[in-house]
C-alpha positions as CSV (number, residue, x, y, z in Angstrom):
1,X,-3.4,-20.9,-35.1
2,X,-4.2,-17.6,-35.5
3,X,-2.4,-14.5,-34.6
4,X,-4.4,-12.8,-32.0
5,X,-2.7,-14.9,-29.1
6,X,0.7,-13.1,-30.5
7,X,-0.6,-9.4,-31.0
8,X,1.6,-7.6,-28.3
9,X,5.1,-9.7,-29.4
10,X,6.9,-11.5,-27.0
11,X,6.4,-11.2,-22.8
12,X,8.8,-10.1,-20.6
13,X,9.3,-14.1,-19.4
14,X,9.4,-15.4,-22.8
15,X,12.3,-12.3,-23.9
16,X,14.2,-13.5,-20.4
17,X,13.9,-17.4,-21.0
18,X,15.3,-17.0,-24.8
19,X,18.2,-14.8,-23.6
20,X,18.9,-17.5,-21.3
21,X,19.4,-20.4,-24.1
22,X,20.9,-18.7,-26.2
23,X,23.8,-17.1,-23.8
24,X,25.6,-19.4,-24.1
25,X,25.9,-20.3,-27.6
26,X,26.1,-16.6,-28.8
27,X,28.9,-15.7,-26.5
28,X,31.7,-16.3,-28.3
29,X,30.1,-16.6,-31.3
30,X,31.9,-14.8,-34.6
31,X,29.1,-12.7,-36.5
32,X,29.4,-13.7,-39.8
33,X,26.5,-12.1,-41.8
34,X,23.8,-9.3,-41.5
35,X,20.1,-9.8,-43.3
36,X,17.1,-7.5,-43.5
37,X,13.9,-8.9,-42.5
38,X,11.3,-6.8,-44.0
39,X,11.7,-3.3,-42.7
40,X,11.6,-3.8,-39.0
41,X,13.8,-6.0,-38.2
42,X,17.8,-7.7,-39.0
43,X,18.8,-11.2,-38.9
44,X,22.2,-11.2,-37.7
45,X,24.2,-15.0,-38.3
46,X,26.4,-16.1,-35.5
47,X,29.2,-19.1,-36.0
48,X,29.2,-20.8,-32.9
49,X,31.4,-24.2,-32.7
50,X,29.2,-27.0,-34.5
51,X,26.5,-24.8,-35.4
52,X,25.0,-21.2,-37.0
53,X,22.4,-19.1,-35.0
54,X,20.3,-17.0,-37.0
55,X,19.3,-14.6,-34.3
56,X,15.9,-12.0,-35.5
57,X,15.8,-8.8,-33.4
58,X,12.2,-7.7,-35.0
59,X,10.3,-4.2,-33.9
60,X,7.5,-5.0,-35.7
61,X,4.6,-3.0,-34.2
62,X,2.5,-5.5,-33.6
63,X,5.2,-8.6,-33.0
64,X,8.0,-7.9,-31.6
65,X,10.1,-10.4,-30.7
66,X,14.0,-11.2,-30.1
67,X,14.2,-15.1,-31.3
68,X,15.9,-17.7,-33.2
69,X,15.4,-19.0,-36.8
70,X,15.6,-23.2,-37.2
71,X,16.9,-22.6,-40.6
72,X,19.2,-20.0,-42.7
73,X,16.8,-17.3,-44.1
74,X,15.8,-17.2,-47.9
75,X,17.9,-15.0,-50.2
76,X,18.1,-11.2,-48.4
77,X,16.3,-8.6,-49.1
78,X,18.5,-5.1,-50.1
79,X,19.7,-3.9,-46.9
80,X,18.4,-0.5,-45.1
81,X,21.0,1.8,-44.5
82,X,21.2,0.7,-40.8
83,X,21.9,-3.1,-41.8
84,X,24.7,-1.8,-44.1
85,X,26.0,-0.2,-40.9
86,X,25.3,-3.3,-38.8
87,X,27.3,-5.4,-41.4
88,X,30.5,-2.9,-41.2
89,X,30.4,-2.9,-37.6
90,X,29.4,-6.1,-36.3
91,X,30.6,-8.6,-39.4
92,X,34.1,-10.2,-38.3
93,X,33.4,-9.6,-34.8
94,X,32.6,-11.9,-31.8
95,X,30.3,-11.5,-29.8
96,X,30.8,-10.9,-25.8
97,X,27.4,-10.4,-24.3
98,X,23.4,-11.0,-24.3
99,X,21.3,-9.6,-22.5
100,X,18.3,-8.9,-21.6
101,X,17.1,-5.8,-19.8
102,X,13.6,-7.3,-18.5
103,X,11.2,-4.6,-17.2
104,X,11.8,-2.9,-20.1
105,X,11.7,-5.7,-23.1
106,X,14.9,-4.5,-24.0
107,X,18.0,-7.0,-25.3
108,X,21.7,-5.8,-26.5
109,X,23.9,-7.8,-28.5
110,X,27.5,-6.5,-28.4
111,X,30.2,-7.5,-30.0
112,X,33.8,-6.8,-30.2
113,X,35.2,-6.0,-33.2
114,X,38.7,-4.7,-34.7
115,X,38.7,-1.5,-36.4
116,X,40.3,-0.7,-39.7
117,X,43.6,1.3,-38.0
118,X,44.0,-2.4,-35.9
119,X,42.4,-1.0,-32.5
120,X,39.4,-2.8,-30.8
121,X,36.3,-2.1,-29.6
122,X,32.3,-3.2,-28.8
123,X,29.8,-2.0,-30.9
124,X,26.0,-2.8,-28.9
125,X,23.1,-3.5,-30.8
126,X,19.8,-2.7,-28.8
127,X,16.6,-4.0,-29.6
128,X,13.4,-2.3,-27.6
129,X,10.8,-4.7,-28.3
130,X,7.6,-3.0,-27.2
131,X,5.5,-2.1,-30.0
132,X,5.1,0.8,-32.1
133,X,8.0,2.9,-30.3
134,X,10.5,0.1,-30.2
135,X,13.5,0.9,-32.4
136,X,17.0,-0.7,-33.0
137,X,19.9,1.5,-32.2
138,X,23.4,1.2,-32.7
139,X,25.8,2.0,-30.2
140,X,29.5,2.7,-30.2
141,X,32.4,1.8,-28.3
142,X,31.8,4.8,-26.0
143,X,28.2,3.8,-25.7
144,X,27.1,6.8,-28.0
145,X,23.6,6.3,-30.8
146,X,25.3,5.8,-34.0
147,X,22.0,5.2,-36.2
148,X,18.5,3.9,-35.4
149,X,16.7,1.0,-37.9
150,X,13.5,3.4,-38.2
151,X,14.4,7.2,-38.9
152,X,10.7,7.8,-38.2
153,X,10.1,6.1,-35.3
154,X,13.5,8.1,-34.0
155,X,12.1,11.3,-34.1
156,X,10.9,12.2,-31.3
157,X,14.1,11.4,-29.7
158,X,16.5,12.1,-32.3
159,X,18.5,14.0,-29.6
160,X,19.9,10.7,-29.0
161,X,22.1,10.8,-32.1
162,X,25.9,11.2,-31.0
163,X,24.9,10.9,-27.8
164,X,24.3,8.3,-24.6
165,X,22.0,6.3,-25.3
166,X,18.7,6.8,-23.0
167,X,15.5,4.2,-22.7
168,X,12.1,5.4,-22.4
169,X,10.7,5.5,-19.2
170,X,10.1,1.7,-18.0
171,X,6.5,0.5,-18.4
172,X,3.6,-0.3,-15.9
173,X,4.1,-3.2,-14.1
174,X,2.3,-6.1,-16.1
175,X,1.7,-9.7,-14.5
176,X,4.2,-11.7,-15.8
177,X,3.4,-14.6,-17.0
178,X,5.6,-17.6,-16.4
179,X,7.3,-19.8,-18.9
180,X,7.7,-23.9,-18.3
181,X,10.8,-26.1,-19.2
182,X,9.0,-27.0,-22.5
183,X,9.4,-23.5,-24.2
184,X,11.1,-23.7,-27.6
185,X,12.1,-20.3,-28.8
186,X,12.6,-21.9,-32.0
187,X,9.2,-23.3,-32.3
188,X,7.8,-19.9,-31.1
189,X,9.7,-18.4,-34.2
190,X,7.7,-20.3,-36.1
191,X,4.4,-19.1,-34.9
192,X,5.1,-15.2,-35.3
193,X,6.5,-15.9,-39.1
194,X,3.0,-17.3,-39.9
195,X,1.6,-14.5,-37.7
196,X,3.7,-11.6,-39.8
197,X,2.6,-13.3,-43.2
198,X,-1.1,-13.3,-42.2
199,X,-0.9,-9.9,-40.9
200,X,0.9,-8.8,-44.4
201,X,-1.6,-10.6,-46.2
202,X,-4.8,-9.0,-44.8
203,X,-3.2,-5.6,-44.4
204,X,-2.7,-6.0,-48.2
205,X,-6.3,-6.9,-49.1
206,X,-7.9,-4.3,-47.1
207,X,-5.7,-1.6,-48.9
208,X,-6.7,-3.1,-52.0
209,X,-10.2,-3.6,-51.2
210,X,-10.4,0.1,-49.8
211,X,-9.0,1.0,-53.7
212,X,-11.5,-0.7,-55.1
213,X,-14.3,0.7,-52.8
214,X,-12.8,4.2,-53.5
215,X,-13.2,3.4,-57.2
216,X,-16.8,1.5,-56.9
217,X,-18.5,4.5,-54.5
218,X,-16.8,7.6,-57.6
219,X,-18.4,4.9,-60.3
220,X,-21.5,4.7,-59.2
221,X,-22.0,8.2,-58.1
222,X,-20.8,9.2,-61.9
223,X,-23.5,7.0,-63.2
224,X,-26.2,8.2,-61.1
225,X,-25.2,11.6,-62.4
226,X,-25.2,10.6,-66.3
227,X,-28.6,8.5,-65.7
228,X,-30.4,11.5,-64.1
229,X,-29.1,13.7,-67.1
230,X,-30.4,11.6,-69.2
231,X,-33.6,11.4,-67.5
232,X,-33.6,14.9,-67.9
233,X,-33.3,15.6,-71.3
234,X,-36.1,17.1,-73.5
235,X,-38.3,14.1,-75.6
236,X,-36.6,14.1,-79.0
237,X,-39.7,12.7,-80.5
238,X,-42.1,15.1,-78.7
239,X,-40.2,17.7,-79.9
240,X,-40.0,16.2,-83.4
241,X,-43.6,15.9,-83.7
242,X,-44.5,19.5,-82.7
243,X,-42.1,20.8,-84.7
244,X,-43.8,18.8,-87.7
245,X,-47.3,19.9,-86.4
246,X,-46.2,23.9,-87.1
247,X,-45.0,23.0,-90.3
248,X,-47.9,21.3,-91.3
249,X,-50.5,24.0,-90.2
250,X,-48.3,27.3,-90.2
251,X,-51.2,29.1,-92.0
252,X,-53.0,29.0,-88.4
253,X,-50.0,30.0,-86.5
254,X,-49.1,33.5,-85.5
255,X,-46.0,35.4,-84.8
256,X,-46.0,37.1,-81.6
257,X,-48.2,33.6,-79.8
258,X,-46.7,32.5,-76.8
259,X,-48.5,29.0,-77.2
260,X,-50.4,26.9,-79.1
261,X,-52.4,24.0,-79.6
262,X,-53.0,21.8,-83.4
263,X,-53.9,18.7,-84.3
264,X,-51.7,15.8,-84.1
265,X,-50.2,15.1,-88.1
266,X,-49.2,11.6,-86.9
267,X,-52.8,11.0,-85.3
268,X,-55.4,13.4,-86.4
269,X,-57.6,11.8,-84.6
270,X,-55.9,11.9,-81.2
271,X,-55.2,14.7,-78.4
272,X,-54.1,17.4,-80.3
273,X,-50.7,19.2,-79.1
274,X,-50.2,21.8,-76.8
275,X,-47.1,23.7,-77.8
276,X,-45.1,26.4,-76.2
277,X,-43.5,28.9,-78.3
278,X,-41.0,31.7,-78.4
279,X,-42.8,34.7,-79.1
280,X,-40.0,36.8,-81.1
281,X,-39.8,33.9,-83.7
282,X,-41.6,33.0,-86.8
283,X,-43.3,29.8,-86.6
284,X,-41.1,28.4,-89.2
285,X,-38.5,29.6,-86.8
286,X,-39.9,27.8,-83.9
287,X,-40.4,24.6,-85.7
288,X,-36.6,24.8,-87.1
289,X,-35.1,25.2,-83.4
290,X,-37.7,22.7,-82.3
291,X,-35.9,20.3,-85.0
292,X,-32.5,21.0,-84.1
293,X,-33.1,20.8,-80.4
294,X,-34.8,17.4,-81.0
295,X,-31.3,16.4,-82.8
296,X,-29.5,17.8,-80.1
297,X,-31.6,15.5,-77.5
298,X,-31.0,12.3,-79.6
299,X,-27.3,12.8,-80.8
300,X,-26.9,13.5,-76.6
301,X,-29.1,10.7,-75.3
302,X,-26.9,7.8,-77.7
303,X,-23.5,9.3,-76.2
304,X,-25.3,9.5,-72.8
305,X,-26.4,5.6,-73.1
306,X,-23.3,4.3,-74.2
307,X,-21.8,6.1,-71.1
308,X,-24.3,4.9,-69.1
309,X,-23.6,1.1,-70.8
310,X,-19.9,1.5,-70.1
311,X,-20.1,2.5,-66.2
312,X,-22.4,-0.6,-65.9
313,X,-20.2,-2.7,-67.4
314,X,-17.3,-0.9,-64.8
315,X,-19.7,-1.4,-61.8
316,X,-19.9,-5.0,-62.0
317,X,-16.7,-5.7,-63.1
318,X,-15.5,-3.7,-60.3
319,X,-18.0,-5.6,-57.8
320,X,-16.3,-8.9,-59.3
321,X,-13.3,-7.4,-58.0
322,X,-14.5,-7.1,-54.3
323,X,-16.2,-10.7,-54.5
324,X,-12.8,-11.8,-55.9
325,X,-10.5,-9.7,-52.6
326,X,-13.2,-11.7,-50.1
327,X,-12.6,-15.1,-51.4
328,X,-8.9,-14.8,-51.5
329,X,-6.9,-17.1,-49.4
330,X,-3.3,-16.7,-50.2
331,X,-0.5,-14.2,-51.5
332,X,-1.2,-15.6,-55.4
333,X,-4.6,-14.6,-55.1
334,X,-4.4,-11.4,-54.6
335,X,-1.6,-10.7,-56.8
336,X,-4.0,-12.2,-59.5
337,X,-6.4,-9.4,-58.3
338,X,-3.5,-6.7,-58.2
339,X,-3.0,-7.6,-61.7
340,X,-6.3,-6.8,-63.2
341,X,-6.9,-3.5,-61.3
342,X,-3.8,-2.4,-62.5
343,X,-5.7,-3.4,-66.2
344,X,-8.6,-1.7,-65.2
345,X,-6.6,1.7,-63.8
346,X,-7.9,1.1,-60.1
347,X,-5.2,1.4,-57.3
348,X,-4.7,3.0,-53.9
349,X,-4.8,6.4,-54.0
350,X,-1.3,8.2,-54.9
351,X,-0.2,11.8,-54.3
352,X,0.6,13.2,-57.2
353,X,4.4,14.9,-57.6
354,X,4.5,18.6,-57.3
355,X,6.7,20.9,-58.8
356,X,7.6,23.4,-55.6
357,X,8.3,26.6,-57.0
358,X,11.3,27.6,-55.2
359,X,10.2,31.0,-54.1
360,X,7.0,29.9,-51.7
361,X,5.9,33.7,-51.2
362,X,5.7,33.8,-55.4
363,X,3.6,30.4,-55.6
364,X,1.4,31.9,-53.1
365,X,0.5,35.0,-55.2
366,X,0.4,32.6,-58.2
367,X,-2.3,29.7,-56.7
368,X,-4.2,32.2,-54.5
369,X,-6.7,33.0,-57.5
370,X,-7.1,30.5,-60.4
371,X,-7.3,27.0,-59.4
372,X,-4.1,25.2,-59.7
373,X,-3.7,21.6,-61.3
374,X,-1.0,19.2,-62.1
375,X,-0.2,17.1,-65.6
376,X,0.8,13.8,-65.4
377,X,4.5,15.1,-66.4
378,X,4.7,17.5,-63.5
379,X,3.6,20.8,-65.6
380,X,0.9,22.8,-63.6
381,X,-1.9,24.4,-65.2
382,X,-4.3,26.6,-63.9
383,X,-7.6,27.5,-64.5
384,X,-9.7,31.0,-64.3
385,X,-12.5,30.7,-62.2
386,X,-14.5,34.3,-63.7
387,X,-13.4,36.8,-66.1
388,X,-11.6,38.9,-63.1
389,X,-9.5,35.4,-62.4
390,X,-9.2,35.3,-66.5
391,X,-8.1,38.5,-66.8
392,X,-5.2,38.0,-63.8
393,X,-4.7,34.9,-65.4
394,X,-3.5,35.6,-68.9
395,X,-2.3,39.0,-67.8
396,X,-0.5,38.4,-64.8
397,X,0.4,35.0,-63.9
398,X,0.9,34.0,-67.6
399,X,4.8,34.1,-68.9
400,X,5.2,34.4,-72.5
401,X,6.0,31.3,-73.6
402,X,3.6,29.8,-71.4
403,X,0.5,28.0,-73.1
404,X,-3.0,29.7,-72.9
405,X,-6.4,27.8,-74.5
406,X,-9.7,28.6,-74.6
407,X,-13.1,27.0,-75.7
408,X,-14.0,27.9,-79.4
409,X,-17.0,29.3,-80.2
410,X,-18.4,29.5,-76.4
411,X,-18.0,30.9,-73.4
412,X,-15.5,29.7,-70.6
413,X,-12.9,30.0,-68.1
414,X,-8.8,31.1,-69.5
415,X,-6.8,28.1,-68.9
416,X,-2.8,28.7,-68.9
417,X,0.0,25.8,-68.7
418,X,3.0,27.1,-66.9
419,X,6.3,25.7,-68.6
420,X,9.5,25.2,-67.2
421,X,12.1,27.6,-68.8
422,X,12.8,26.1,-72.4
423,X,10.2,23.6,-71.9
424,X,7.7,22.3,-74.4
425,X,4.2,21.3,-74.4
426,X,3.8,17.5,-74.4
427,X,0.8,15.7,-76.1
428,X,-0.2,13.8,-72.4
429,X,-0.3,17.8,-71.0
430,X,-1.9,19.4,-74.1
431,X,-4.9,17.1,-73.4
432,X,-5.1,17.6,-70.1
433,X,-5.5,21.4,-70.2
434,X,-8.1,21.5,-73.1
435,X,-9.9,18.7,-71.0
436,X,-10.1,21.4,-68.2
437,X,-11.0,23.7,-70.6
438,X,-14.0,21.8,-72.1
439,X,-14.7,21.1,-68.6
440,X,-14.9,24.7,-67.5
441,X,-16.6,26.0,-70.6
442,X,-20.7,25.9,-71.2
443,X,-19.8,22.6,-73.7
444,X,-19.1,20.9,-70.2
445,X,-22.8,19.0,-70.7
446,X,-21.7,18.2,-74.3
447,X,-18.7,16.3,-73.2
448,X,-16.8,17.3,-75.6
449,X,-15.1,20.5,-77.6
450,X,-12.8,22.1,-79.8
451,X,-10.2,24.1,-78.1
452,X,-8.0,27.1,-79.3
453,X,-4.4,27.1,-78.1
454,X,-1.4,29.4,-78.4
455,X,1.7,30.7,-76.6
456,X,0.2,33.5,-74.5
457,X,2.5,36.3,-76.3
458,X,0.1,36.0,-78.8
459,X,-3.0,37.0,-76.8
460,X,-3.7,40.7,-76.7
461,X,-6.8,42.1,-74.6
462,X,-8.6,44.9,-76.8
463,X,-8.6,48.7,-75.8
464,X,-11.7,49.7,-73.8
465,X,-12.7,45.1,-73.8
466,X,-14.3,43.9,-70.6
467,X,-12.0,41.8,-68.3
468,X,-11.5,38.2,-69.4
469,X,-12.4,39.8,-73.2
470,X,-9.0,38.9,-75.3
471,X,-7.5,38.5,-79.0
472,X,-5.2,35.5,-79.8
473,X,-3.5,35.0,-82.5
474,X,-1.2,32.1,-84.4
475,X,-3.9,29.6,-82.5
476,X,-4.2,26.0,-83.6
477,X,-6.8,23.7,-82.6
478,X,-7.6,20.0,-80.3
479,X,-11.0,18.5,-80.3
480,X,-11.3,16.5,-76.9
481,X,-14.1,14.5,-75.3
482,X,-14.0,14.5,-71.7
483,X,-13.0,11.3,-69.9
484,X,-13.4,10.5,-66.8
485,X,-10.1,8.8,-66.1
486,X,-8.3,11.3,-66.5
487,X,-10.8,14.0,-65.3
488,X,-10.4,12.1,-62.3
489,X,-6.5,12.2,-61.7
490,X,-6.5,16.1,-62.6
491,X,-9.2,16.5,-59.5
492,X,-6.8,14.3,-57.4
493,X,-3.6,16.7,-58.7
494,X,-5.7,19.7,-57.6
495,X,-3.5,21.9,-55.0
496,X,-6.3,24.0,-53.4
C-alpha cells in the first residue's frame, strides 16, 4: 500500500487508542535500552513481566507517530546526543505513566529513576507528534526542558531550555476520526516502516536525479558552446589555398592592395579567388600569416573535436544515468547508480569550505575588488579583473610570500594565491591558479598556456609603468590545459 493514506502521521484517535493498550503494560515496565531511529525519532525497550515493548516515539515530518515495534530493532544506529541523554536518564528506571495529551497529539513517557547520590526522581519524555514542528523534549524532575531531539527544529523556542516546559498553541479542531476494536498498533507500525523506507527511497532518487540533471543541463550547454566555436572558426583549407594562390602569382600582387582576386592553383579552370588582404604587408607576408592562421584553424579544430567527442560521450552516458534513476526499484539500485556518478565526478551539489579570515572588516577590503576563489585545500586565490584590480592586487592585497602568476607571453589578469602563515603551495593549488590564469588571459580560446609563477617579493612594478605593468623575477614555469572539471568546482568555490 502506498504511503499517501499515512502522510500526516498518526490521528488524534489512533495516538489515544495506542496509549490505551499499551498503559498497561508500560506502567511498571523497567526501561532497559535506548535506540536511535534515524534522526527523528528513539526506540526506547521496556521489560514488562513476560514480555519486551519496543516503544518508537518518531517526529518524522511527514509520519509521526507514537507506536509499537513487533520485533527487537536491527543493530542501532550511533546515538544523537539526546539519545545519549535519554539512556542516562531513563535506562534502569521504571516507568510510572503514559499518556496521551489528545487535542494536541502529544504523549509523555515518565519514568522514575534513582540518581547517582541515591535520591529519586521522574524524568518525562514528550513526544509532539504533529509534523514538521514536533520535537522530543526531555524534562526533569522539576518539569524543566533539559534537551530537545532536533536542535533546529528547537529554535524558535529555545527559551524553553532550563525552563517549564510550554506546548504550542493547540490546533484547529479536526473531525476525528474513530478507531474500531480491530486496530493493531503493531500492525499499523508496520505500514509507516514501509511508508518511511519509500519516502527515503524516492527522496534519495530525486536528489540524485536533480545531480545528474544539474550535471546534464552544464554538459550540454558546454558543448553547444565548443560546437558553435568550432562552427566559427576560419576554413583552414580556404585559407591554405589562398595563401598558396599569392605565392604562386606574387609578380601580379601589390603591396599597399586591400584585396584581390587570382586564379585558382588547384583548379585553374575554376572560380578564381577573391582574397582580402592587409594592406601594410608584403604579399609574401600575407600568404605567410595566411599559412600560419590556417595551422592555427586546424591544430584548434582537432582539439575542438575531440572535445566535442568527449562531451558526447558524457551526454549519453549521463542520460544513461537518468534512464537508469527512473527504472530503479529498490535501495541496491540506486546505490549501483551512486556508485558510478561518483566514477564519473557527478554528485549533489556541495558548498565548498571557506577559510574565514578572522578579521571580517579586513576580508571585506580584501574580496571587495578582485574576484575571490577557493582551492580544493582551502587556500584562496584571487584574480584581477583590469589592470587597476592588478595593480591593487599584487600591490596591496598580496603578502610577500604569497604566490603571484601570470600568463607568459600574453596579456591577462594578476592572479595571487594567499597562503596561510608558513604555508606552502601544493601541486592540486598551483593548478588551480594557473588554470584561472589561462582562463583570464587572451589564451582563454586556446585552452591552454604556460604560466609564470613566483613569490610576489619578487615582483617589482617599474618607475613611471602603467598600472598592472610589473617585473618578476626568480619565476618558474606550468603549462596547463583548461578542464572543465575543475574549472567547474573553482566557479562553484567563487565567494562573490
Amino acid at each position: 500500500m502506498g504511503a499517501n493514506h499515512l502522510s500526516g502521521g498518526m490521528t488524534r484517535a489512533q495516538l489515544a487508542r495506542t496509549v490505551e493498550i499499551l498503559a498497561e503494560a508500560a506502567v511498571g515496565a523497567r526501561v532497559q535500552k535506548v535506540r536511535q531511529h534515524r534522526a527523528d525519532g528513539v526506540i526506547v525497550e521496556c521489560r514488562a513481566p513476560g514480555e519486551s515493548l519496543y516503544l518508537l516515539f518518531s517526529v518524522h515530518s511527514r509520519f509521526p507517530r507514537f507506536l509499537p515495534l513487533r520485533e527487537k530493532p536491527d543493530q542501532p544506529s550511533d546515538l544523537s546526543a539526546f539519545g545519549g541523554l535519554l539512556r542516562k536518564r531513563l535506562i534502569g528506571g521504571r516507568v510510572v505513566e503514559l499518556t496521551v495529551v489528545r487535542a494536541d497529539r502529544i504523549v509523555t513517557l515518565s519514568v522514575n529513576k534513582r540518581d547517582d547520590e541515591g535520591g529519586e526522581g521522574v524524568w518525562t519524555l514528550v513526544a509532539e507528534l504533529f509534523g514538521a514542528k514536533g520535537n522530543l523534549w526531555l524534562l526533569d524532575p522539576d518539569g524543566k526542558v533539559v534537551s530537545a531531539l532536533l536542535p533546529k527544529r528547537a529554535k524558535t523556542r529555545s527559551a524553553m531550555i532550563g525552563n517549564f516546559y510550554e506546548p504550542l498553541p493547540a490546533p484547529s479542531s479536526e473531525k476525528e476520526m474513530a478507531v474500531d476494536d480491530s486496530f493493531d498498533p503493531s500492525a499499523l507500525a508496520v505500514e509507516f516502516i514501509e511508508a518511511e523506507r519509500q519516502a527515503d527511497f524516492s527522496e534519495q532518487r530525486k536528489r540524485l536525479r536533480s545531480a545528474v540533471m544539474r550535471e546534464l543541463r552544464r554538459t550540454r550547454k558546454y558543448l553547444g558552446r565548443i560546437e558553435q566555436e568550432r562552427e566559427d572558426l576560419a576554413d583552414a583549407e580556404a585559407l591554405t589555398r589562398q595563401a598558396q594562390a599569392l605565392l604562386a602569382y606574387l609578380t601580379q600582387v601589390k603591396k599597399g592592395q586591400a584585396t584581390v582576386t587570382l586564379a585558382d592553383p588547384a583548379e585553374p579552370d575554376g572560380e578564381p579567388l577573391t582574397i582580402e588582404l592587409d594592406p601594410a604587408k608584403s604579399p609574401q607576408e600575407n600568404a605567410n600569416a595566411m599559412f600560419k592562421q590556417a595551422g592555427r584553424a586546424r591544430r584548434k579544430k582537432e582539439n575542438l573535436s575531440a572535445r566535442i567527442e568527449e562531451m558526447q560521450t558524457r551526454v549519453a552516458t549521463l542520460n544513461e544515468l537518468v534512464g537508469r534513476l527512473d527504472a530503479a526499484e529498490d535501495d541496491t539500485a540506486l546505490d549501483e547508480v551512486a556508485e558510478q556518478m561518483a566514477t564519473e565526478k557527478v554528485g549533489p551539489k556541495r558548498k565548498p569550505k571557506v577559510r574565514v579570515s578572522k578579521t571580517p572588516a579586513k576580508k571585506k577590503r580584501e574580496t571587495g575588488g578582485p574576484r575571490p576563489f577557493v582551492a580544493e585545500d582551502g587556500a584562496l586565490i584571487y584574480v584581477g579583473r583590469n589592470d587597476k584590480e592588478n595593480e591593487h592586487l599584487t600591490f596591496r592585497v598580496a603578502r610577500g610570500n604569497d604566490y603571484w602568476l601570470h600568463v607568459e607571453g600574453a596579456p591577462g589578469s594578476h592572479v595571487v594565491v594567499r597562503l596561510p602563515s608558513s604555508g606552502e603551495l601544493s601541486g592540486e593549488t598551483l593548478l588551480d591558479a594557473a588554470t584561472l590564469a589561462v582562463l583570464h588571459s587572451s589564451l582563454k580560446n586556446s585552452r591552454a598556456g604556460t604560466v609564470q609563477y613566483t613569490r610576489r617579493k619578487h615582483v617589482r612594478k617599474p618607475k613611471g609603468a602603467a598600472p598592472g605593468k610589473v617585473l618578476a623575477g626568480s619565476v618558474k614555469s606550468i603549462h596547463v590545459k583548461l578542464d572543465d572539471q575543475r574549472l567547474s568546482r573553482l566557479y562553484d568555490s567563487r565567494e562573490d
